[in-house]
NUPA-201427 format. One record per residue (C-alpha): x, y, z. Coordinates in steps of 0.05 Angstrom, whole numbers, plus 5000, padded with zeros to 4 digits. Example, Ala and Ser with C-alpha at 12.3 -4.5 7.8 and 13.67 -1.06 7.14 Angstrom:
c1 5246 | c2 4910 | c3 5156
c1 5273 | c2 4979 | c3 5143
***
This chain:
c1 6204 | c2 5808 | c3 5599
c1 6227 | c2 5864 | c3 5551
c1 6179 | c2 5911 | c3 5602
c1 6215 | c2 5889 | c3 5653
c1 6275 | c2 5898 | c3 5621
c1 6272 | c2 5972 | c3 5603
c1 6246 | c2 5988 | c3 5671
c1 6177 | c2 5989 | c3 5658
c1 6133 | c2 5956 | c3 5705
c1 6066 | c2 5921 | c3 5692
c1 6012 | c2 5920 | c3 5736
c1 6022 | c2 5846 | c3 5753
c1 6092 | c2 5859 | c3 5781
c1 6070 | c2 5923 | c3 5826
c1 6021 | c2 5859 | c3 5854
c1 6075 | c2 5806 | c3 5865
c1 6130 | c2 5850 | c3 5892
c1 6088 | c2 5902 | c3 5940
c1 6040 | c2 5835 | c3 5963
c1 5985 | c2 5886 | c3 5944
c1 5920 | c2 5885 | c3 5900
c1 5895 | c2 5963 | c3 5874
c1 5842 | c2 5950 | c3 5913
c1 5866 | c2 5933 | c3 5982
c1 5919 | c2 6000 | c3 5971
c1 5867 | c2 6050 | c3 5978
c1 5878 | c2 6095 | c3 6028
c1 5830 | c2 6101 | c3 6093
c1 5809 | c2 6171 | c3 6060
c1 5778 | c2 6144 | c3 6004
c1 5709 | c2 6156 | c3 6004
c1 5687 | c2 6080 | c3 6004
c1 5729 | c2 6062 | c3 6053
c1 5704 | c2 6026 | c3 6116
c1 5743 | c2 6078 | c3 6155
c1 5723 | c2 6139 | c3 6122
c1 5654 | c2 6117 | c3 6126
c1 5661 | c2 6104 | c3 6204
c1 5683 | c2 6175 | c3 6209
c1 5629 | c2 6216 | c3 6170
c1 5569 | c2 6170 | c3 6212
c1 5614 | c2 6193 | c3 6281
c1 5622 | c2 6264 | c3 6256
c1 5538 | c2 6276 | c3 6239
c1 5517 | c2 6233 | c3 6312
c1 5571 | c2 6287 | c3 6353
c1 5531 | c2 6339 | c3 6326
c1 5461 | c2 6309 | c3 6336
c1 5480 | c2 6289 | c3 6405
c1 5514 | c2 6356 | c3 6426
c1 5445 | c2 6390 | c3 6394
c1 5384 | c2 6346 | c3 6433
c1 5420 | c2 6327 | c3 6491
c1 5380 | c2 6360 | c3 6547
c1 5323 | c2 6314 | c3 6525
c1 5363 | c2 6260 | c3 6538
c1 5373 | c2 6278 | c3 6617
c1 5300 | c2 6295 | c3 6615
c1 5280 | c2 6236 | c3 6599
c1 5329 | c2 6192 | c3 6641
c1 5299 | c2 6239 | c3 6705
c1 5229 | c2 6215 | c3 6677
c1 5244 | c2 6142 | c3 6676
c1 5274 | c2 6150 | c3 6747
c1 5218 | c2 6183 | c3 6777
c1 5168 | c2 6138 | c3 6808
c1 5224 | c2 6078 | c3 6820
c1 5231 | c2 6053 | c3 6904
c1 5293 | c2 6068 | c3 6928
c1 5321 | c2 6012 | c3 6976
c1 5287 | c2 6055 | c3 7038
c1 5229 | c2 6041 | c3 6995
c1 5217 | c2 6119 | c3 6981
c1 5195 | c2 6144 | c3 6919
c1 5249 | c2 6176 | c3 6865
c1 5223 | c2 6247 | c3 6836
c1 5261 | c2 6280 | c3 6781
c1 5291 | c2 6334 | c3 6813
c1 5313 | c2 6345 | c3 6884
c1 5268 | c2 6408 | c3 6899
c1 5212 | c2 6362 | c3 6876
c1 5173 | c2 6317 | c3 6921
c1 5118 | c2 6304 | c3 6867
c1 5124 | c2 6278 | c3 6790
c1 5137 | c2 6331 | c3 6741
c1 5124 | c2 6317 | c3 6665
c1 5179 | c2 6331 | c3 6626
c1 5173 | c2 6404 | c3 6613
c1 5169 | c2 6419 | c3 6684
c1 5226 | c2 6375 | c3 6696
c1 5271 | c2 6407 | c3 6647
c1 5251 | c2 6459 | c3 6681
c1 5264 | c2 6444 | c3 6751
c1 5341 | c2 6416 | c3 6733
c1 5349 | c2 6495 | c3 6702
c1 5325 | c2 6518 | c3 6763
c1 5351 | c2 6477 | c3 6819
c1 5424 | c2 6460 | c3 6790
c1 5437 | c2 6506 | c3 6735
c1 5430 | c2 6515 | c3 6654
c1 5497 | c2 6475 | c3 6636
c1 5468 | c2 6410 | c3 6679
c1 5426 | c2 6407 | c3 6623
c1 5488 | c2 6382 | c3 6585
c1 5514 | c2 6336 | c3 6649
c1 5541 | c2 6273 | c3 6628
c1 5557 | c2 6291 | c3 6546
c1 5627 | c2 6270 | c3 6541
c1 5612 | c2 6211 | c3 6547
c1 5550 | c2 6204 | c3 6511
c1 5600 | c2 6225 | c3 6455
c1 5645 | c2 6180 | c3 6465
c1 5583 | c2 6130 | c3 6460
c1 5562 | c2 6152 | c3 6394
c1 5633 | c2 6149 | c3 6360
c1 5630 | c2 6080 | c3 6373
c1 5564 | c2 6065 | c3 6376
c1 5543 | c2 6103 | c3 6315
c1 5599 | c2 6087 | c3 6277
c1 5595 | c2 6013 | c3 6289
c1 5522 | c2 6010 | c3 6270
c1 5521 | c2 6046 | c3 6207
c1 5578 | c2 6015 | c3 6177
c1 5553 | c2 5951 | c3 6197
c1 5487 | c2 5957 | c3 6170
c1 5519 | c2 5979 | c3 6101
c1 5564 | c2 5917 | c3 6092
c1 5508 | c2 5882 | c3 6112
c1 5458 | c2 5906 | c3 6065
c1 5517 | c2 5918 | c3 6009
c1 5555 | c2 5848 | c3 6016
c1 5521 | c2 5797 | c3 6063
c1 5439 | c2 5805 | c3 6052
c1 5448 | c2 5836 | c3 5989
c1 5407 | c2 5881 | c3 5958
c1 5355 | c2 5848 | c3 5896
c1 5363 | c2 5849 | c3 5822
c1 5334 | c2 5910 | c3 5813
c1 5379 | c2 5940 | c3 5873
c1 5315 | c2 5939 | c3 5919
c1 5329 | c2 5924 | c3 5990
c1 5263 | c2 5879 | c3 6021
c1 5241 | c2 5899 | c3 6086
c1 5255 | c2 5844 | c3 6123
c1 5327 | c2 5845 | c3 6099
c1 5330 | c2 5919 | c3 6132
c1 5296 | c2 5897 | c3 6193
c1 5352 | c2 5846 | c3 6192
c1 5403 | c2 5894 | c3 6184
c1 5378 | c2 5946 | c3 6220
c1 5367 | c2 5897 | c3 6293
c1 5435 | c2 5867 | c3 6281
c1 5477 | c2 5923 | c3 6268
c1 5437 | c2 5964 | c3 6332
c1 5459 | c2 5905 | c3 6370
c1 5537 | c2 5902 | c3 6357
c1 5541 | c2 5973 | c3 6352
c1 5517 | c2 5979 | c3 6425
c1 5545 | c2 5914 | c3 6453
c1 5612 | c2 5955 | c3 6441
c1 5588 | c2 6012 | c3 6472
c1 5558 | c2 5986 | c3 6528
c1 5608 | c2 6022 | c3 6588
c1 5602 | c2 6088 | c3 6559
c1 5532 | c2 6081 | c3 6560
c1 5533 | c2 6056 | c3 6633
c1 5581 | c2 6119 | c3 6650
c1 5533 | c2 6170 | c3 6612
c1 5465 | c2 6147 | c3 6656
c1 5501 | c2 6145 | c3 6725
c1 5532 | c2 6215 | c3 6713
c1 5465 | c2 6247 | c3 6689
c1 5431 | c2 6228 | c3 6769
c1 5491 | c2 6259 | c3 6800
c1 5459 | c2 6328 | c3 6802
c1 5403 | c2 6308 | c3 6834
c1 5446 | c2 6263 | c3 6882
c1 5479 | c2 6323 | c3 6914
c1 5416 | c2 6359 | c3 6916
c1 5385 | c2 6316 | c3 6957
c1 5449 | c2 6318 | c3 7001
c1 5475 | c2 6244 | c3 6984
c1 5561 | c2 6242 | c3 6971
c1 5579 | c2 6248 | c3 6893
c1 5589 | c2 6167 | c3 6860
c1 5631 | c2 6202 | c3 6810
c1 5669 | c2 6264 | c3 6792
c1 5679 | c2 6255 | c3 6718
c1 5682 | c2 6215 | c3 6661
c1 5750 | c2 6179 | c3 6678
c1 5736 | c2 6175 | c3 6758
c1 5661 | c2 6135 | c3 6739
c1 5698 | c2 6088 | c3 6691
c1 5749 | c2 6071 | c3 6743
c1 5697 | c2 6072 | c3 6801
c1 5662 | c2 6024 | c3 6762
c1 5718 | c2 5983 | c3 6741
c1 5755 | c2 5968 | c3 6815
c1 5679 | c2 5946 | c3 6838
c1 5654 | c2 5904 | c3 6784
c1 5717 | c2 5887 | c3 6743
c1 5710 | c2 5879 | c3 6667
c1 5650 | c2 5850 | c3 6673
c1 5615 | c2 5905 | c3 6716
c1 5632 | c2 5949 | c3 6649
c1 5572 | c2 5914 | c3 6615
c1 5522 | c2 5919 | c3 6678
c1 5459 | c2 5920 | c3 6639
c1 5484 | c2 5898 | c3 6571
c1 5423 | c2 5855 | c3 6563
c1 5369 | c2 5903 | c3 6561
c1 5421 | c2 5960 | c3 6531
c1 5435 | c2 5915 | c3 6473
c1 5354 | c2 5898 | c3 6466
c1 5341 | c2 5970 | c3 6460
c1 5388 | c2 5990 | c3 6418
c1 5364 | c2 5932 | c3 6373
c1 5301 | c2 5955 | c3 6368
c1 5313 | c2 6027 | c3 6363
c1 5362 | c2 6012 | c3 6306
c1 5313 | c2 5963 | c3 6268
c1 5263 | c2 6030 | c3 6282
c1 5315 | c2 6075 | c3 6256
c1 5359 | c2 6044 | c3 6194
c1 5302 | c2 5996 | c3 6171
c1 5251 | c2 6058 | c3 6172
c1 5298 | c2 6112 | c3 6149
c1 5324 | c2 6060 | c3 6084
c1 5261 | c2 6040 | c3 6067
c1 5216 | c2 6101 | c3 6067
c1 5277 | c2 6145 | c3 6025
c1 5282 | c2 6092 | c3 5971
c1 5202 | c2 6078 | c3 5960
c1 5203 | c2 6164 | c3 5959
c1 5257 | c2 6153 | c3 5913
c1 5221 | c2 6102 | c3 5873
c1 5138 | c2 6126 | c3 5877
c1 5157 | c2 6201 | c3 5879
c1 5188 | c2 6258 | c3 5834
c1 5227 | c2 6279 | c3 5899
c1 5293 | c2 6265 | c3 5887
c1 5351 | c2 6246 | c3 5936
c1 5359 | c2 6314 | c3 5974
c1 5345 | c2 6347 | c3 6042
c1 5263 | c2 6337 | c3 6032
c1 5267 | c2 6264 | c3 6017
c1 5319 | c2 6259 | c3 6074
c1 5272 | c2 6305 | c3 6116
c1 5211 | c2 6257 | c3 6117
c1 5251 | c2 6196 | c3 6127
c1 5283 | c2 6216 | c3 6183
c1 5216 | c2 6246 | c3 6211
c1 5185 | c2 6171 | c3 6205
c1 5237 | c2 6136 | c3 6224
c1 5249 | c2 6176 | c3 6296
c1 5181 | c2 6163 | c3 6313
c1 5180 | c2 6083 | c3 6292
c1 5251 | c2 6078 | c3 6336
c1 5212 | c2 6119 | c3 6395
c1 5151 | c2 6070 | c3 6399
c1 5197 | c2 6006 | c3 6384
c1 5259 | c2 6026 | c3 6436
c1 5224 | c2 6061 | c3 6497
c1 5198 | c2 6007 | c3 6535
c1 5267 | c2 5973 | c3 6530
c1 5297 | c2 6042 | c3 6544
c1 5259 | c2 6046 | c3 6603
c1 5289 | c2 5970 | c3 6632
c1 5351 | c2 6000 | c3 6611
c1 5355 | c2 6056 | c3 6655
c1 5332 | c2 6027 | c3 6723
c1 5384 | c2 5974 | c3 6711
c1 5450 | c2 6020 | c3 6698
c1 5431 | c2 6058 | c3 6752
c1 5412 | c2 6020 | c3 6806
c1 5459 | c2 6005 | c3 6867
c1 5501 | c2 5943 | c3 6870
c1 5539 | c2 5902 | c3 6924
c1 5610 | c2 5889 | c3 6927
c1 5601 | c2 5829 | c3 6883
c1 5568 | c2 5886 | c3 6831
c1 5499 | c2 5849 | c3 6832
c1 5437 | c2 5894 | c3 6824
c1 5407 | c2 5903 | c3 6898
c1 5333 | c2 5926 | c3 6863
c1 5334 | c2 5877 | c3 6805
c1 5351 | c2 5806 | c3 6788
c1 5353 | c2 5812 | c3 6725
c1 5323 | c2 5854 | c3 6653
c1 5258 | c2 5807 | c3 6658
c1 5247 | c2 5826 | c3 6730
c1 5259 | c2 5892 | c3 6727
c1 5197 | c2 5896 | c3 6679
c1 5150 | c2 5851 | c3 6719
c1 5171 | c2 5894 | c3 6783
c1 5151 | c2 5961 | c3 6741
c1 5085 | c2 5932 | c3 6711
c1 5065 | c2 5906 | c3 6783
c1 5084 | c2 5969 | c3 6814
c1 5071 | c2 6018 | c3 6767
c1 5026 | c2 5993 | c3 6713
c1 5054 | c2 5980 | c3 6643
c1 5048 | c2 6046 | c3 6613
c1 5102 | c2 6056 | c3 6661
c1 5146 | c2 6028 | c3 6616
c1 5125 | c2 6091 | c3 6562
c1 5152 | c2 6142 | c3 6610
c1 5196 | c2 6183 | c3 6581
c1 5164 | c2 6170 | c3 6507
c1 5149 | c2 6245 | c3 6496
c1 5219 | c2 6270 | c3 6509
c1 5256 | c2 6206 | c3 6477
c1 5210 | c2 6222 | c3 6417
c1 5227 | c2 6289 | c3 6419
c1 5290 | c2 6282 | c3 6420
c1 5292 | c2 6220 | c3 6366
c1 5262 | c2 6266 | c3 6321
c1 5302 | c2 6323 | c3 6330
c1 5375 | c2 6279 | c3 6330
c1 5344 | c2 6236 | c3 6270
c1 5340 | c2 6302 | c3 6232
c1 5395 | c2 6328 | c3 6247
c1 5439 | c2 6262 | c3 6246
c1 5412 | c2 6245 | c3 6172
c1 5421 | c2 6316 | c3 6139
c1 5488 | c2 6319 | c3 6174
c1 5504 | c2 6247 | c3 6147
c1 5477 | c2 6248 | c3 6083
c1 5499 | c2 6322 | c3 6067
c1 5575 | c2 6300 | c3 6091
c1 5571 | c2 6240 | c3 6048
c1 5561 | c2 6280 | c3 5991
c1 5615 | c2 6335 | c3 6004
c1 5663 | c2 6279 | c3 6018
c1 5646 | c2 6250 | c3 5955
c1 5620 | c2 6183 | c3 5985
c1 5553 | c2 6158 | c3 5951
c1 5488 | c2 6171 | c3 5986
c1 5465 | c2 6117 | c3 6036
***
């Protein structure tokens, strides 16, 4: 009472009267805050994205090619093309036949993916590993814990981001589309979301959530579980210590674990966003995730469902690099501890 008194407050009565703790004050820029944390993943996957991009529309042409139209004629990769092109030539050919910067068709909203894709996923996987699977007495993390982590934080992460994802793969064919003569299906970012919106609703938004949220799953139990383990058994068997070389060859293994795990799934994927739909917004080439794969196997054989691996490995490895520096080097310039 006497602190009280002579206008001196104690800690207890800053609690009662603001309703606050001293923990839940702390500001959104504070370095182990949920939001901050958000921000620094969003920040390193703009720049990895921005960086390896062309791969990605390589690689979504690859996947493409080979596919029956509903005339039942064969898909190439580029419009000048009427045979398959690997995935230099097809780079390439897109240079070529529609210009350097349609290289880069289709990033806005793969960056709008990644901020909340990205950001979802890695701050998931954190409170998961940090408060929910928890780490062991010695602060080891198992394996299976991070394969855990990593296939259930890939999964919300891109359940969320779904649309943008559906956006980014229709917008990457339009080049080729008016190539080969056929009428534009969007003009931009904003046009494709509303195009897709008046025809499928809400729920046309997630067309091809299924095999979209299996991928991403995979790819993220690939990445995180991969990237976590192999930097702390460096960490723990090695005289490396937590810097750019340790970050270096766990980002090299775990783009090329993600790669094998996610392409087949990536594949599915792909056909599904982008094939046509009725009024009703039901795919008119596939039924469904399962039958898309059992149409590509019988069709095409099943290392059909590999194309594309060279140029989505390429590109993992590349945007795994450059993603984990970025993160891990803006983590430590923020002050925020390493992940």
């Amino acid at each position: 009472m006497e602190e009280i008194e002579s206008g001196t407050e104690s800690p207890m009565f800053v609690e009662m009267t603001t309703g606050q703790s001293s923990s839940e004050v702390k500001s959104w820029t504070h370095p182990d805050h949920f939001v901050f944390k958000y921000t620094l993943s969003a920040i390193a996957a703009t720049v990895a994205e921005i960086v390896t991009y062309p791969l990605d529309l390589t690689k979504t042409r690859l996947q493409i090619q080979g596919e029956k139209s509903l005339n039942g004629v064969e898909i190439c990769s580029t419009a000048g093309s009427t045979t398959r092109r690997g995935m230099v030539q097809t780079a390439v050919g897109i240079v070529q036949e529609e210009g350097l910067l349609k290289l880069w068709q289709g990033v806005t909203p793969a960056i709008y993916r990644h901020i909340v894709y990205t950001g979802c996923r890695m701050a998931a996987y954190e409170q998961l590993r940090e408060n929910i699977l928890g780490r062991e007495a010695d602060g080891s993390f198992p394996l299976w814990k991070a394969v855990v982590g990593g296939l259930t934080a890939g999964a919300f992460g891109q359940f969320l981001a779904s649309p943008t994802d559906l956006i980014k793969v229709q917008m990457q064919m339009e080049g080729r589309r008016k190539l080969e003569g056929k009428p534009p299906r969007v003009k931009g970012t904003f046009h494709a979301f509303q195009k897709i919106l008046t025809e499928g609703g809400l729920k046309g938004l997630w067309k091809g959530w299924v095999p979209n949220v299996q991928r991403a799953a995979l790819v993220n139990m690939g990445d995180l579980a991969t990237y976590d383990t192999c930097k702390r058994s460096i960490l723990r068997h090695t005289n490396l210590g937590d810097n750019y070389v340790t970050h270096t060859f766990s980002s090299a293994a775990s783009g090329l674990v993600a790669a094998t795990m996610g392409t087949p799934a990536d594949v599915i994927k792909t056909r599904i966003m982008n094939q046509p739909t009725d009024k009703n917004g039901r795919g008119l080439l596939y039924r469904s995730s399962v039958d898309c794969l059992f149409v590509t196997i019988r069709e095409e054989g099943f290392l059909a469902l590999y194309k594309g691996f060279l140029p989505i490995w390429a590109r993992m490895a590349p945007w795994s690099l450059t993603f984990w520096l970025s993160y891990e080097q803006v983590r430590n310039l923020s002050g925020t501890s390493s992940f």
